[in-house]
Backbone as numpy.savetxt, mean C-alpha at the origin, in Angstrom:
# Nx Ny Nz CAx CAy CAz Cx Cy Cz
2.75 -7.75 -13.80 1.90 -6.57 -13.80 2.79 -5.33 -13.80
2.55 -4.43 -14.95 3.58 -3.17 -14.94 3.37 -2.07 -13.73
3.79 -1.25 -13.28 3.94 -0.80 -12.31 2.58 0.62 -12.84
2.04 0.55 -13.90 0.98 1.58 -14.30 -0.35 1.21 -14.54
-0.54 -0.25 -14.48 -1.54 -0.59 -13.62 -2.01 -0.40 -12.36
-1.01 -0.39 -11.45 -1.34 -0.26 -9.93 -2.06 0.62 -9.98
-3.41 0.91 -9.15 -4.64 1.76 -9.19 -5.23 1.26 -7.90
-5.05 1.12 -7.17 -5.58 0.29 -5.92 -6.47 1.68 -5.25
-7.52 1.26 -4.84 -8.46 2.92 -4.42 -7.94 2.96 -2.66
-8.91 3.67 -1.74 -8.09 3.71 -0.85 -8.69 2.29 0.10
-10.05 2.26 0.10 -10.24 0.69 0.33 -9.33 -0.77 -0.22
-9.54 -0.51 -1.61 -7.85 -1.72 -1.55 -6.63 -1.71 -0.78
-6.22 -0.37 -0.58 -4.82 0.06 -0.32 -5.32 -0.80 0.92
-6.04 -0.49 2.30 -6.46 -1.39 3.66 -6.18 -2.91 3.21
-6.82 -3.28 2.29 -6.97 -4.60 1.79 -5.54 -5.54 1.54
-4.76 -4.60 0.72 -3.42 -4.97 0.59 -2.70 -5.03 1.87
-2.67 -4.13 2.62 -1.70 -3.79 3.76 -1.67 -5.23 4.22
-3.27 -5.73 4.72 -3.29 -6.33 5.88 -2.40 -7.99 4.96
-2.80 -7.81 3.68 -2.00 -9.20 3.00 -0.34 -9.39 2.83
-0.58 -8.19 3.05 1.84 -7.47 2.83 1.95 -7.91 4.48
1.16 -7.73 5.43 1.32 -8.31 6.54 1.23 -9.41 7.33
0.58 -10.35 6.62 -0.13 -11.54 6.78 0.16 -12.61 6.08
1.12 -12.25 4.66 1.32 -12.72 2.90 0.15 -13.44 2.77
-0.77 -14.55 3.51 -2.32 -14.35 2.59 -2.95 -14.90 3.88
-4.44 -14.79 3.24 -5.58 -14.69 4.27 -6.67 -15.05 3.59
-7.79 -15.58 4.12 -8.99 -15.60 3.93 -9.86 -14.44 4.01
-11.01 -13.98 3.52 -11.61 -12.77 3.18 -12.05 -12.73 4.28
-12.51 -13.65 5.48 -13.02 -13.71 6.70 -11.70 -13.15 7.86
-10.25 -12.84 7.69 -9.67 -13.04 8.49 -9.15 -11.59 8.00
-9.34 -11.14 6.53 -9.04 -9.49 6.34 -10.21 -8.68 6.81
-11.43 -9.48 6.74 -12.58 -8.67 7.29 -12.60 -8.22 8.76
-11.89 -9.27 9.67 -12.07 -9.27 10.90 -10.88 -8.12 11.12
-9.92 -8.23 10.48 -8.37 -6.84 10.44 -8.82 -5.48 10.00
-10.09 -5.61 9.42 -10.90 -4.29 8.67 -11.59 -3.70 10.00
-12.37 -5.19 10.56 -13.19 -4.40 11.78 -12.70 -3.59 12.66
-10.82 -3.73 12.88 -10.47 -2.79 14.22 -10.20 -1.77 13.39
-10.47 -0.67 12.67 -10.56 0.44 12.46 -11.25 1.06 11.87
-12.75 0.63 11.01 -13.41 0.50 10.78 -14.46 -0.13 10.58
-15.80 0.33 10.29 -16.96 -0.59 10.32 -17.00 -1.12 8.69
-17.42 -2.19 8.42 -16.98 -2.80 7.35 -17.95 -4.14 7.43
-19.05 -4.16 6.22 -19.51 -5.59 5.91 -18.89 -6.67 5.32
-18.96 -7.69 5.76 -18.37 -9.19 5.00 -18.52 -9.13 3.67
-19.80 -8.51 3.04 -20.32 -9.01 1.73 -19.46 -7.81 1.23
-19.10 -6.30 1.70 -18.59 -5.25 0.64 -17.16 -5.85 0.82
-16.27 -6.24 2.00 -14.73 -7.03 2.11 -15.07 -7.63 0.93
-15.92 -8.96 0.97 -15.95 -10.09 -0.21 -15.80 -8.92 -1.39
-17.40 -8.70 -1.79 -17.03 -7.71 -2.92 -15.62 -6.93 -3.57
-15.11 -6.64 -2.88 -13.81 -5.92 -2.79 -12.74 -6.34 -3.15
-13.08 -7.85 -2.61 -11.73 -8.94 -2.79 -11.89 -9.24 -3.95
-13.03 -9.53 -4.69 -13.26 -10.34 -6.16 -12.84 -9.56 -6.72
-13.35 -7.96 -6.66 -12.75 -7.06 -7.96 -11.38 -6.91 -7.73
-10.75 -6.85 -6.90 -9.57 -6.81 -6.76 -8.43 -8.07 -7.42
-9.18 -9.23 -7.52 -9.21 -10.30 -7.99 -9.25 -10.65 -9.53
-9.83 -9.68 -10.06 -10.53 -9.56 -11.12 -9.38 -8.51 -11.69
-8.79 -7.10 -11.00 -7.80 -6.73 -11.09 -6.63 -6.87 -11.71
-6.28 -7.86 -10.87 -4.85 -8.62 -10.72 -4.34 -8.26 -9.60
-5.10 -7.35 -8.37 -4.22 -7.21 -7.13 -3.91 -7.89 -6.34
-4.83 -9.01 -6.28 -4.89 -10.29 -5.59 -4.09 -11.38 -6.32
-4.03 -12.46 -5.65 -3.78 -14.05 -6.09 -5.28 -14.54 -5.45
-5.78 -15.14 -5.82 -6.58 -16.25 -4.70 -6.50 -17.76 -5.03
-6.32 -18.46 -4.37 -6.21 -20.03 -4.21 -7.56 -20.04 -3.89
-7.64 -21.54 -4.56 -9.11 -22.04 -4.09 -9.14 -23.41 -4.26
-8.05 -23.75 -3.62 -7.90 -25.33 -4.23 -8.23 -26.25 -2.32
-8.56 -24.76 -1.21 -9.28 -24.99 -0.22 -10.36 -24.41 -0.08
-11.26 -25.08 1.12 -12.76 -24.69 1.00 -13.08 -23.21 1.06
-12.01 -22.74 1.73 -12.51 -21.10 1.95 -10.96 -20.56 0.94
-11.47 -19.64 0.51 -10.87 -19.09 -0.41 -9.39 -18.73 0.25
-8.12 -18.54 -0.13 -7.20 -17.79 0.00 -6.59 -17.03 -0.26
-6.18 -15.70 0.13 -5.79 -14.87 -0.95 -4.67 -14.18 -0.86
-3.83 -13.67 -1.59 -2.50 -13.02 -1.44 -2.41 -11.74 -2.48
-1.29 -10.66 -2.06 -1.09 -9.62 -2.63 -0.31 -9.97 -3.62
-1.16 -9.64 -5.13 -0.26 -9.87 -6.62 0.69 -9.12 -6.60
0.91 -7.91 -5.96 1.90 -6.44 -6.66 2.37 -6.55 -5.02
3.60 -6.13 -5.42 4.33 -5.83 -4.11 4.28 -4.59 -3.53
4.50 -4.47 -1.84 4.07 -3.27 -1.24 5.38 -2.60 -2.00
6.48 -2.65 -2.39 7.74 -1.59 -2.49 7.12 -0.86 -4.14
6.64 -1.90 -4.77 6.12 -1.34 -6.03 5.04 -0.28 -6.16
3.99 -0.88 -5.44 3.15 -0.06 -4.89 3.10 1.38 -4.87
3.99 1.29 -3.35 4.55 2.41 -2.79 4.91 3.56 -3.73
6.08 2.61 -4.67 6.83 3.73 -5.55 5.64 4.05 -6.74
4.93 3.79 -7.04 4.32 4.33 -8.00 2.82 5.52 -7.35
2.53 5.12 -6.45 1.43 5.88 -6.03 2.50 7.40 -5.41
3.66 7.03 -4.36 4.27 8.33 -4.50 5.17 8.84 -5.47
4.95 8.70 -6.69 5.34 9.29 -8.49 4.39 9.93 -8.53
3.04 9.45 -8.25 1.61 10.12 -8.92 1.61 11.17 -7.86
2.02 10.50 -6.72 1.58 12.07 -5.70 2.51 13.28 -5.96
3.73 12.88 -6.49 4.48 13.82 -6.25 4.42 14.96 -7.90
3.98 14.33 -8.92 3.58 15.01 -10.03 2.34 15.61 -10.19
1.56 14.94 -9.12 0.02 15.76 -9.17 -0.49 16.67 -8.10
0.31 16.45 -6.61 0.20 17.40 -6.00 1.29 18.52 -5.35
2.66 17.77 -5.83 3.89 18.58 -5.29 4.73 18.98 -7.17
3.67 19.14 -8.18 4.28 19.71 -9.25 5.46 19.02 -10.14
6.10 17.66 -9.37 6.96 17.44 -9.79 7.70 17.19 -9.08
7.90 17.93 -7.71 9.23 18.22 -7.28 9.54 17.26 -5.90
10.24 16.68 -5.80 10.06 15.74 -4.63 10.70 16.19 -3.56
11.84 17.17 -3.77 11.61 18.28 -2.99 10.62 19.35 -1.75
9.72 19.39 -2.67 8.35 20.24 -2.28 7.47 19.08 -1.46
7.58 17.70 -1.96 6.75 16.60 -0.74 7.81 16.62 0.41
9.14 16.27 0.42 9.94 16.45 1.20 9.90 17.44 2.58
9.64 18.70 2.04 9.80 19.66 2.97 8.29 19.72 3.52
7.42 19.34 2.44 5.56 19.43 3.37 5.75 18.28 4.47
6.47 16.94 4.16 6.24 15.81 5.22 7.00 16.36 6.38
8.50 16.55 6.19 8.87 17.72 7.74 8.90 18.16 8.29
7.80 19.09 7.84 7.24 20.57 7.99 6.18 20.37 8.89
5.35 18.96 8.83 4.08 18.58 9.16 3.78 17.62 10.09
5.22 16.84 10.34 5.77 15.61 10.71 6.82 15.66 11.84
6.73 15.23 13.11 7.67 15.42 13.52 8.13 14.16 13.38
9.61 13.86 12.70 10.07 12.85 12.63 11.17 12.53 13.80
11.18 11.47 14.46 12.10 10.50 15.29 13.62 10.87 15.54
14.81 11.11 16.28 15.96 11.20 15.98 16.09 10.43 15.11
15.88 8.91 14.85 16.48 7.85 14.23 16.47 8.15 12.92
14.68 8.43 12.54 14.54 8.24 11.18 15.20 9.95 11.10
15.64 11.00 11.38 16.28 11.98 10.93 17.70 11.50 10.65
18.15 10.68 11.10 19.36 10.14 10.96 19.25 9.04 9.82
18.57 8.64 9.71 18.12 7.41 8.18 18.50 8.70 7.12
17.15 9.50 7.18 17.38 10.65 6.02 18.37 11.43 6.05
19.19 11.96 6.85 20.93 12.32 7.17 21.79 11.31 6.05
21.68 9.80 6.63 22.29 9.07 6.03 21.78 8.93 4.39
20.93 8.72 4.05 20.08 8.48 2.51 20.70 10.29 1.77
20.77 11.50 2.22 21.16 12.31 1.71 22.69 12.15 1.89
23.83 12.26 2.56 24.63 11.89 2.28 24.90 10.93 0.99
24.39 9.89 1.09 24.42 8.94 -0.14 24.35 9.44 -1.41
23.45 10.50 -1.35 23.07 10.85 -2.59 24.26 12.17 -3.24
24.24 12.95 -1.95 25.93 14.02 -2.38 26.83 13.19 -2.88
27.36 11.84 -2.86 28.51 10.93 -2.80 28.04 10.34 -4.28
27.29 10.47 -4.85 27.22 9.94 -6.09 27.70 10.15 -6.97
């Protein structure tokens, strides 16, 4: 699956997480991971899962009685393509301009200031 397919809405995006966390599950066991943060019917989860299925975001096995299912596209792929779209449609382009809104907005950790310390360094050294 090319990385310009990925289209996952923000209900899939929940859907995926809990399978990048789980690598697969039954629609009964993402429904029940749906319930602690939202209210959520079995039949719209199910629903959700088929089109998703139907997609290609899913895998599902069914070679057991209750369905199984796994994330087709990987979370790193994912990731990188939905923040491409964010960063050309709401930061102009500039990844820069997301950069300084997440900082700006965010108080980030000593550690992870020191991740991004280290990741910019890397990048002067190129």
């Amino acid at each position: 699956m090319s990385t310009k397919t990925i289209k996952p809405t923000e209900s899939e995006l929940e859907i995926l997480t809990i399978l990048w966390e789980r690598t697969h599950a039954s629609v009964r066991e993402v429904h029940e991971e749906l319930l602690k943060t939202k209210e959520a019917g079995y039949t719209t989860t199910l629903k959700l899962m088929q089109i998703m299925f139907e997609k290609g975001l899913v895998k599902r096995d069914d070679s057991y009685k209750t369905h199984i299912y796994q994330a087709s596209v990987s979370k790193e792929k994912t990731q990188k393509h939905l923040l491409g779209k964010m960063i050309d449609t709401l930061f102009g382009g500039s990844p820069t301009e997301l950069v300084i809104q997440a900082l700006g907005n965010h108080k980030a950790s000593p550690a992870e200031l020191e991740e991004i310390q280290r990741i910019l360094n890397n990048l002067k050294n190129q």
